[in-house]
C-alpha positions in Angstrom: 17.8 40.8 7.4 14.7 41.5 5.0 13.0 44.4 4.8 9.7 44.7 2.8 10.0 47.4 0.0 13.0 48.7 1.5 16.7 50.0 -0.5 20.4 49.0 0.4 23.1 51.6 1.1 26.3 50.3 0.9 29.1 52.7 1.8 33.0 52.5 3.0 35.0 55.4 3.4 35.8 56.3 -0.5 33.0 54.3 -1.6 35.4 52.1 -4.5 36.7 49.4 -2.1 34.1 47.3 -0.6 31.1 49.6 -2.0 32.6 49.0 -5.3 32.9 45.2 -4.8 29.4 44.6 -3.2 27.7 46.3 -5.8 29.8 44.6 -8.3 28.9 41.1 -6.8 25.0 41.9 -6.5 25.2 43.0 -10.0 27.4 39.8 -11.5 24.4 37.6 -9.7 21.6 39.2 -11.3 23.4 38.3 -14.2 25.2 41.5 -15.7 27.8 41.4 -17.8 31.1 41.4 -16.3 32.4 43.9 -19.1 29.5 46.2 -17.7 30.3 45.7 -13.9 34.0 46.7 -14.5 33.3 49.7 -16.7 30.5 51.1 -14.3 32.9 50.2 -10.7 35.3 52.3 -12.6 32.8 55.2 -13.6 33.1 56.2 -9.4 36.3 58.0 -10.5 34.8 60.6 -12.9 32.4 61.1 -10.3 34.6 61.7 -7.1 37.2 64.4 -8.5 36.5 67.1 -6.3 36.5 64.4 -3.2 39.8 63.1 -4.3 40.5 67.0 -4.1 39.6 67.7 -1.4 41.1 65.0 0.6 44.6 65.5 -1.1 44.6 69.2 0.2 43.1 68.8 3.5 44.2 65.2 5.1 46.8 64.7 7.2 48.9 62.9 4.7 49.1 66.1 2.8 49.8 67.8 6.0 52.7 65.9 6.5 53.9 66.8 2.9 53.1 63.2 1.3 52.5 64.5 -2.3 49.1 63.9 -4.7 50.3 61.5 -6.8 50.8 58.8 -4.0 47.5 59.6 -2.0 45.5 59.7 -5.0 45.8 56.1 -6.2 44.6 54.9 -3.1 41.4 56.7 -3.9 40.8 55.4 -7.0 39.1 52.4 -8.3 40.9 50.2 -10.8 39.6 47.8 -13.1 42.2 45.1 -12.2 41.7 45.0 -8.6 37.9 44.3 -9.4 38.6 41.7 -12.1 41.5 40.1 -10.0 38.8 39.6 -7.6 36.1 38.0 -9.9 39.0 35.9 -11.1 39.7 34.8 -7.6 35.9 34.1 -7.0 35.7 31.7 -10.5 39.0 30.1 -9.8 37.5 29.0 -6.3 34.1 27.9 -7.3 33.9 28.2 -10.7 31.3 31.1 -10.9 30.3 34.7 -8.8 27.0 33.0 -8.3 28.7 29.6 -6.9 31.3 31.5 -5.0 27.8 33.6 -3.2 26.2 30.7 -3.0 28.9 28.5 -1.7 31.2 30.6 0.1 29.0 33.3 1.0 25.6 32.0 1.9 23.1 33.6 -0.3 20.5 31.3 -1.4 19.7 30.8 -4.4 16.3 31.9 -3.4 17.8 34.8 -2.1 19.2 35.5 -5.9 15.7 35.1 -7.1 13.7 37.6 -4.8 16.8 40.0 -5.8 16.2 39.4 -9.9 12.5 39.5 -9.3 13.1 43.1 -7.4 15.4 44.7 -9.3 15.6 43.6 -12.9 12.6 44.7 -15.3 11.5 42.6 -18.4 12.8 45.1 -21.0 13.5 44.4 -24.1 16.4 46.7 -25.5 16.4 47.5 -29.8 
């Protein structure tokens, strides 16, 4: 659905999982270096400690005396489940964009009103 002016929020329950991945695929079709993708999916973890917590003190795994080290991986985002999924994508269709375009159903003039929205003509020194 369009909507004129108007943001995305894209959210899951840790926000690394599906967040992680559709921001990573909106940001590999606008043309972003996968390098860059990986590194900022990644950067969620710096930014969720006191979540991660928060959840291994007060969630019912913990209740039941699971300890942090296993509950906390599944909080986590990790480079290789990203890239393993990019991988899958190329391997499929060649490219993220082909694999959206193909697999997916975003138009290719879906891709442009997205590059012409969010990216700026800057020119970085």
């Amino acid at each position: 659905e369009q909507h004129a002016g108007g943001g995305v929020l894209l959210h899951c329950t840790s926000g690394k999982d599906r967040t992680g991945l559709g921001a990573a695929l909106l940001l590999l079709a606008l043309g972003v270096d996968e390098a860059v993708v990986v590194s900022e999916d990644t950067q969620t973890n710096a930014h969720f400690v006191r979540i991660y917590e928060d959840f291994c003190t007060h969630s019912s795994l913990a209740a039941i005396g699971v300890p942090d080290r296993d509950i906390t991986p599944g909080l986590t985002a990790r480079a290789h489940f990203l890239k393993a999924a990019i991988e899958h994508m190329r391997s499929s269709h060649g490219t993220v964009r082909k694999y959206l375009v193909e697999a997916v159903g975003v138009s290719e003039a879906v891709i442009g009103r997205l590059r012409a929205a969010l990216l700026c003509p800057c020119k970085l020194d």
